[in-house]
N, C-alpha and C positions, 0 to 999 in steps of 0.2 A: 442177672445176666443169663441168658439163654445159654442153653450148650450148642455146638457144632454138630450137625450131621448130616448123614449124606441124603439128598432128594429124594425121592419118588423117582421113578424111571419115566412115568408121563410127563411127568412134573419139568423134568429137563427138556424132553420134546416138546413140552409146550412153549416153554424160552427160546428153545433155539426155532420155531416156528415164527415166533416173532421177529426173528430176525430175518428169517429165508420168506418168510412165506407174509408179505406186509399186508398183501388183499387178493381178490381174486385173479387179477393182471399175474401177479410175483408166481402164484402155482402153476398161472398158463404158462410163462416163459419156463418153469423149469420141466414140464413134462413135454416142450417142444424141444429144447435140447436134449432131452434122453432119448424121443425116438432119433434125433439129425445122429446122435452117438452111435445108438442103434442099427443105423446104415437107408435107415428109410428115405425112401424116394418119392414116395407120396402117404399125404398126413393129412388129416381131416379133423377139425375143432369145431364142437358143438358147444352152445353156450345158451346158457338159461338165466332169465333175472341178472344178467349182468354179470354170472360166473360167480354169483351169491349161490345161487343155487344148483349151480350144475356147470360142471368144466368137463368136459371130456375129449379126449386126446387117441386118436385111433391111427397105426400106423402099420407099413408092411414091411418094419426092417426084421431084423435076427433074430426077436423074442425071446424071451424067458422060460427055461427051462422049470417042469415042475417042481423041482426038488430046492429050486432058487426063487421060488416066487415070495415064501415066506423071509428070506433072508431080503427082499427089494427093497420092502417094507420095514427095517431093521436099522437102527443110526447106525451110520459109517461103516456100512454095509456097500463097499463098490467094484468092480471091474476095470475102476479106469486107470486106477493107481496100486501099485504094491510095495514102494521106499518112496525112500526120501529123492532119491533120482530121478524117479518117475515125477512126484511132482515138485523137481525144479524145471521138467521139460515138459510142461503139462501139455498136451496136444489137443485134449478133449473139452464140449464143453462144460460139462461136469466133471467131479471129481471130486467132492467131501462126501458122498455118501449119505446128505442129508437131506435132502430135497425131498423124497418120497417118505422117508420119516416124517419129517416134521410138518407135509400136506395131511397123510393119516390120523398126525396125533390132536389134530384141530377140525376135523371132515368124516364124513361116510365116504370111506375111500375103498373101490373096487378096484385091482389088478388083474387083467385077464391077458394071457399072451399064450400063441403056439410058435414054436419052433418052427422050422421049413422040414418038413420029412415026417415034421409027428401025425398020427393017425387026428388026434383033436385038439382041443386049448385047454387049459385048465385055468381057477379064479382061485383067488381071496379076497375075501371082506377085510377093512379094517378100521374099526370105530375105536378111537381112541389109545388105548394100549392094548386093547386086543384083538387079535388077527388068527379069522377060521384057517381051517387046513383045506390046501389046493384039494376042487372038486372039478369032474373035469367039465366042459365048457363049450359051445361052440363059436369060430373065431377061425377067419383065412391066418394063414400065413403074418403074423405079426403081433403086435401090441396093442390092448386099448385102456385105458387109466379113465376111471368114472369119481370124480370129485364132487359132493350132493355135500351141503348143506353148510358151508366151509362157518366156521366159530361155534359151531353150533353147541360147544362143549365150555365154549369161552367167551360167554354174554359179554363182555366188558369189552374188550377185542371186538365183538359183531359190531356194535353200535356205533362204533365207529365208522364203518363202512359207509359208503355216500350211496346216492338215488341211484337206482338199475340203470341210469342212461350213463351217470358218470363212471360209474364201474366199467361198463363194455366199452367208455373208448381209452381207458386205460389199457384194458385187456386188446379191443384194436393195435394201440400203438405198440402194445408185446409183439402180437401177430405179425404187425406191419416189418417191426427191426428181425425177427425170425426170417421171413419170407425173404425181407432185400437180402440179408445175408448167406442163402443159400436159391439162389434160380434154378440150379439144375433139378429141384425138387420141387413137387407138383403140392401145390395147399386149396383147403377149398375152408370156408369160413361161414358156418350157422350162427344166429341169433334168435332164440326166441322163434326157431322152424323156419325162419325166412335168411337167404341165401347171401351173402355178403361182398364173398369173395371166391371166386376160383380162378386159383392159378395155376395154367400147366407149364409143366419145366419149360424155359425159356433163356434165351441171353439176356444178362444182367441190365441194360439198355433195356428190353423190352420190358421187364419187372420192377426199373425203374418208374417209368413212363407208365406201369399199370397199378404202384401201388403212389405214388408222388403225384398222381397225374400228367396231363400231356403236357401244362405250363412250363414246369420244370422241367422235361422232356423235351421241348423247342428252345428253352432257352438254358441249356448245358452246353459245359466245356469236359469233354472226354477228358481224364487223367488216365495215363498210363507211364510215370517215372518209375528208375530202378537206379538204385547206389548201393554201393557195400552194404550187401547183404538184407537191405531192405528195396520193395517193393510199396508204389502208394497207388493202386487201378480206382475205379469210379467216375464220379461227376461233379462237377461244381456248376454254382448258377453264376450267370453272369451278375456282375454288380446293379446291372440297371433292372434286373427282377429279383432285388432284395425283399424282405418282406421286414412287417412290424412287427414281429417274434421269432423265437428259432425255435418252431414246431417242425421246421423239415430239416432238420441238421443229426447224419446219422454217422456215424463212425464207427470203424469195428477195428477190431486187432485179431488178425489168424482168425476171422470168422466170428470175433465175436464183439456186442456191440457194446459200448464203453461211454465213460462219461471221463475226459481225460483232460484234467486243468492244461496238461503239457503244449495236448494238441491243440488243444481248446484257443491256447495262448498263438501256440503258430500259422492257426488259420486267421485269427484276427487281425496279427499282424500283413498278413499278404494280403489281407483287404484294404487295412488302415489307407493306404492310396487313393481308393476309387468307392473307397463305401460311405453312402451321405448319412450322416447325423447316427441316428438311434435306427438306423436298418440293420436289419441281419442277413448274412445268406444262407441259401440252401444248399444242401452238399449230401450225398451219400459216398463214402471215402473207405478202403478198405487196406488197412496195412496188413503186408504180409511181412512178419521178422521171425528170425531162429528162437522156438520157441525156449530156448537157455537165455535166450535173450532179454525175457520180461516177466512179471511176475504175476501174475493172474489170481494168489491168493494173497490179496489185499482185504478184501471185502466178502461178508458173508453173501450176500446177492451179486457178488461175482461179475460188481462193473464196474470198480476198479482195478486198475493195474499200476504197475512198476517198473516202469524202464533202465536196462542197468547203466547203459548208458544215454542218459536223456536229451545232452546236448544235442549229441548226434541225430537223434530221432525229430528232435522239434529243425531243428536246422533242415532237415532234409522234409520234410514237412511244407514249411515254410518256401524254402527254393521250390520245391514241386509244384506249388499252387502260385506262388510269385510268376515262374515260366510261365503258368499256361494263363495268367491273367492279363501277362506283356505280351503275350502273343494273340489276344481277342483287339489285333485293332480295327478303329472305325471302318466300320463296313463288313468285319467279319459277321456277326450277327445277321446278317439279311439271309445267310445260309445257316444251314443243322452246322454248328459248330463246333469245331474238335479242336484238340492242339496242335495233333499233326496237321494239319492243313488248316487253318484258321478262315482262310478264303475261301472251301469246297464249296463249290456250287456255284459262284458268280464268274467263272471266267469266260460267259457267253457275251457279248456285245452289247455295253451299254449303248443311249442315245447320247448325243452333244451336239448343242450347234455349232452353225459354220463361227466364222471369227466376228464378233458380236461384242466390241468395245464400246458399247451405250450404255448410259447409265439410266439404272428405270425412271431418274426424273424425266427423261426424254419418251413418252409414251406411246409416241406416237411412231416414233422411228424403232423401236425396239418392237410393236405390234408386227410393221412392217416385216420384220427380221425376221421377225414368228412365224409369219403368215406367206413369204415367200414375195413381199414388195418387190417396189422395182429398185435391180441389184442385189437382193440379200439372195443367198444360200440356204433352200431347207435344211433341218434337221437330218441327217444320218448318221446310220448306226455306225460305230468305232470299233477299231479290232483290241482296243488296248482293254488291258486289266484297270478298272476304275472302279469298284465296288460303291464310293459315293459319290458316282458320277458326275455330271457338270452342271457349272451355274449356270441358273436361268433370269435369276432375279433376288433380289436383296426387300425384306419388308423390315416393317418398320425403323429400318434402323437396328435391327437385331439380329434379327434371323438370314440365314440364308438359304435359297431354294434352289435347290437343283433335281436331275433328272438322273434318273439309271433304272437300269435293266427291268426290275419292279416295278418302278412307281417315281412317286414323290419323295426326296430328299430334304427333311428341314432340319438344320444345323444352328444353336446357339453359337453364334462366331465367337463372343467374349468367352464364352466356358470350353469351346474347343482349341481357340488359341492360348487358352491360361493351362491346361494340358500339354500344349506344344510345346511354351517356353519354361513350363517345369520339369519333363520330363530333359529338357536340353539342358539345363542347367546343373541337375542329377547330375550327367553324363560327363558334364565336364568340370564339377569339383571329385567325382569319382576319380578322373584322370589326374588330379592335384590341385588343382584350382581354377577361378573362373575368369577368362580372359576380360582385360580391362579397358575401358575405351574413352580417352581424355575429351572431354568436354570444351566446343569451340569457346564456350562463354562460360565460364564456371558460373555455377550457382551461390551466391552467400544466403545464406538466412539465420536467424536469432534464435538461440538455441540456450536449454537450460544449464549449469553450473555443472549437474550432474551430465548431459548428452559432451558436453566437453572433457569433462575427464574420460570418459566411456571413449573416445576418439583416443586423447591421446596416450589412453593405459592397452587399448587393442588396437592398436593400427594393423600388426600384423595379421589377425583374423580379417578385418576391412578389408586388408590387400586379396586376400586365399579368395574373398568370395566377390570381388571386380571392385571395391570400392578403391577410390582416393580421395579421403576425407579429412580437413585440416583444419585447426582453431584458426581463427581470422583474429579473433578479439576476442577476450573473456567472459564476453558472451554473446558469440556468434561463429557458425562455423560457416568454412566455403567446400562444395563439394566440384572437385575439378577430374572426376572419372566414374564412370559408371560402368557394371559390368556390362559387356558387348551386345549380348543380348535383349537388353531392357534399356537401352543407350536413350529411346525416346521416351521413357515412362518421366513422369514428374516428379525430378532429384530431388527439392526438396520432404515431398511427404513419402516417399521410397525410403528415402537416407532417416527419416527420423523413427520409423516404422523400422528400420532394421535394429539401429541403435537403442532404440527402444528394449524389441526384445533380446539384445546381448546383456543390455543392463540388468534387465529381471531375472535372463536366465543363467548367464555367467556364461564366457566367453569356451568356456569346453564344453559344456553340455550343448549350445548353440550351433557344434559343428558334430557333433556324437549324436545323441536322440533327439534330438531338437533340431535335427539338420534340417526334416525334410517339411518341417512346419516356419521355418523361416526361408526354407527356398520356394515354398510355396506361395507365403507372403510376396514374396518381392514378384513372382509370379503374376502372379493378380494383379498387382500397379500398373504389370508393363503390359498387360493382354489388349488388344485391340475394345476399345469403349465402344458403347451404346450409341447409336446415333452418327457414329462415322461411315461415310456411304466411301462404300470399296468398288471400284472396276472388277468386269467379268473378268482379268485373268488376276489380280486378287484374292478373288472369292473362289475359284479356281486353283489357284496357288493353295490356297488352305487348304481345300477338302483333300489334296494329293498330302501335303505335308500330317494332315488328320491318319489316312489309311497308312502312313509311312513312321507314326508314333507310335511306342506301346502304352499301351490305355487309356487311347483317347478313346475311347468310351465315353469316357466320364470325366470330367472336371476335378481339378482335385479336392475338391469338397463332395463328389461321389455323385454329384447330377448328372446325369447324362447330357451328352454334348449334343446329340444327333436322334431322328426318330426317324423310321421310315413307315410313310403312306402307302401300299400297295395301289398297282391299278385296279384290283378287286374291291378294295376298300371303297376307293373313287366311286367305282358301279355302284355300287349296293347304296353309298350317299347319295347319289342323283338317282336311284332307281334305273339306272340302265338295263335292258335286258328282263324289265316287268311286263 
């Protein structure tokens, strides 16, 4: 049996190294939080071999006095904290004291920093547990942190490390959540001598759109909610430029960026409506709460947290992103979209034709109408607010085309109108139930042993959501009501498809969490079919009740309902203008 005793002093910094410091990404992020600590307003990252070989971190905030250089370098050695009060209010984003330890005790780590006022800079070396005495240095006003050869002391640790390309885009995605999380500060970003990134202070919009790109940038919705005591600012993407991973989904708390099941859970759920399949969205989201409010040491790498009261926080989450997703209706996207204004930008005058009740089987009288025959009306522009303008004409059987301010309008009608009549039905079992609408000829149809007891053990749920469904015979039911709004959908595969799923799911869950996947279904039955030819004010009738829904966007299986073709689009396909 071995005896107990106490470590080596490296010995320790080398374990708790393994926790803070995983690869060369983990030392960038914590030496870019020490200068943001610091107060720097611009910071400068060089990187060599993937930050295997070289991490350096150069700043112009407050600096390190000479008499504290050696103590930076020191475990839980900090500034940011001095009780236990201090960090349950932690403001900063360090504060164990161990970040610059345990980069030294695994690197060739240099610290050089001047004061503001000092005559020069003074340095320390520090390989492993031992660390020279400050010599003095030259160095503006700030900080600079040189990290050469990081495991170099801990082969087993090194080998692990992946190829120079995969290390720097870890180290990128450090850089990338530092940068969105503070714009008022200027970054610039080397690899291997060649230039990456520079970023000068700018509004969070602009640093969005420079470090996300400009895709995510056109197709954001501005957050800016506030509720007791919490704050949610940033950006969400709309649903219809979801992607096939969540490499752009950043979140921070008080600045800092987090990996948070909580939230994590609340922004899924405000998508769960309009997001198709296995997409993800894009989001940079930034809560601001009392920092007594949450708990920041959770985790040695300091990206988890603890909310003290977490209800609160996902609920308000949640509504903030539900708001500004009910407020992108059809047509707000043609413009830079915000929440407050969801329409900015289109309230200039679409086109529509004169009154044009033809149907495109008639080709020849509708050319007419186009083209200004004898009797028809040209095209003039409208003073009215129409973002998805007016019908022009119906293809295949599916789509429908219209005109506005842009361009071309093409609208899946069955996935626009299965949006319409979901989002109506939401609204009024929210209000208590869903009005009912007795059928001139009831329907009977043959129905299993089990769809009969399912009728007559939940009649009441039937009634909440428009049904009036009744045994006929012991093995057949007659359904003599439909809810009002799906009055023409086909009763019997509607009614057996509901019944269906109250059977499997049980008549409380079907109206609790299962509400909005069975009002969805019944959705779908009653949406306008493929192959049905609608008249121009039909089709017209739609697009107005589309812009007058929250979330038609998207279908409620997350497809987008609508696309728009620009007139530039148009040019550039015909070559106009070559």
């Amino acid at each position: 049996m071995s005896s107990i005793r106490v470590l080596p002093e490296l010995l320790i910094s080398q374990i708790a190294a393994g926790e803070v410091v995983e690869r060369p990404a983990s030392a960038l992020k914590e030496l870019l939080e020490n200068s943001l600590d610091a107060g720097a307003h611009e910071i400068a990252v060089q990187l060599v071999g993937g930050g295997s070989k070289l991490v350096k971190v150069t700043d112009d905030g407050g600096g390190i006095g000479r008499e504290e250089l050696r103590l930076a370098v020191a475990r839980h050695a900090t500034s940011k904290i001095a009780s236990l009060a201090d960090l349950e209010r932690v403001a900063s984003l360090g504060f164990r004291g161990e970040a610059l330890a345990s980069i030294a005790a695994v690197s060739r780590t240099t610290l050089t920093s001047r004061r503001t006022g000092e005559k020069h800079a003074w340095t320390v070396s520090a390989t492993g547990a031992d660390v020279t005495r400050a010599s003095p240095a030259a160095l503006p006003a700030g900080t600079s942190v040189e990290v050469r050869d990081l495991y170099f002391n801990t082969p087993a640790r090194r080998k692990f490390l992946r190829s120079d390309a995969t290390e720097y885009a870890h180290c990128a995605e450090a850089f990338t959540r530092i940068a969105l999380s503070r714009p008022d500060v200027a970054f610039t970003l080397q690899h291997n001598g060649r230039a990456h990134h520079h970023l000068k202070a700018q509004p969070l919009r602009g640093r969005m759109g420079a470090l996300l790109g400009e895709d995510f940038d056109a197709a954001a919705l501005a957050l800016d909610e506030s509720s007791a005591g919490l704050r949610l600012t940033g950006a969400i993407g709309l649903p219809a430029h979801a992607r096939a991973s969540r490499e752009a989904q950043y979140f921070f708390v008080n600045g800092r960026f987090v990996r948070d099941k909580l939230a994590a859970h609340a922004i899924r759920q405000a998508y769960q409506d309009v997001l198709h399949h296995d997409r993800h969205p894009a989001f940079a989201l930034f809560l601001e709460v009392d920092p007594g409010q949450v708990d920041v040491n959770v985790h040695p790498a300091k990206t988890e947290v603890r909310f003290r009261d977490s209800r609160a926080v996902h609920q308000f989450i949640f509504h903030a992103l539900n708001k500004a997703l009910a407020g992108a209706a059809a047509g707000a996207e043609t413009a830079h979209a915000t929440v407050a204004a969801p329409m900015a930008g289109i309230a200039a005058a679409p086109m529509r034709q004169a009154a044009m009740a033809l149907n495109v089987t008639e080709p020849l009288a509708f050319y007419e109408t186009l083209f200004g025959g004898p009797g028809a009306e040209p095209l003039a522009p409208e003073t009215d607010d129409a973002p998805l303008g007016y019908a022009l004409a119906q293809l295949s059987g599916i789509y429908v085309l219209a005109q506005n301010r842009h361009g071309l309008v093409i609208v899946d009608m069955h996935a626009a109108h299965e949006r319409i009549l979901y989002e109506q039905l939401k609204g009024m079992l929210d209000a208590r139930e869903i009005p009912m609408q007795p059928l001139l000829v009831p329907v009977t149809f043959p129905a299993e042993a089990l769809d009969v007891a399912t009728v007559e053990e939940h009649a009441d749920v039937l009634r909440t959501i428009g049904f009036d469904i009744a045994a006929a015979a012991p093995g057949s039911l007659i359904v003599r009501g439909m809810p009002a709004p799906l009055a023409d959908a086909d009763a019997r595969r509607l009614a057996a498809d509901v019944l269906h799923e109250i059977r499997e799911t049980g008549a409380t869950r079907v109206l609790t969490e299962r509400r909005n996947e069975l009002l969805a279904t019944m959705a779908c039955h009653a949406a306008v079919r493929a192959n049905r030819k609608l008249t121009i004010p039909e089709m017209n009738a739609l697009l107005r009740e589309m812009e007058a829904t929250e979330r038609s966007g998207q279908c409620n299986h997350g497809r987008p309902t609508w696309h728009q073709v620009t007139v530039a689009e148009l040019d550039k396909l015909f070559m106009r203008g070559r």
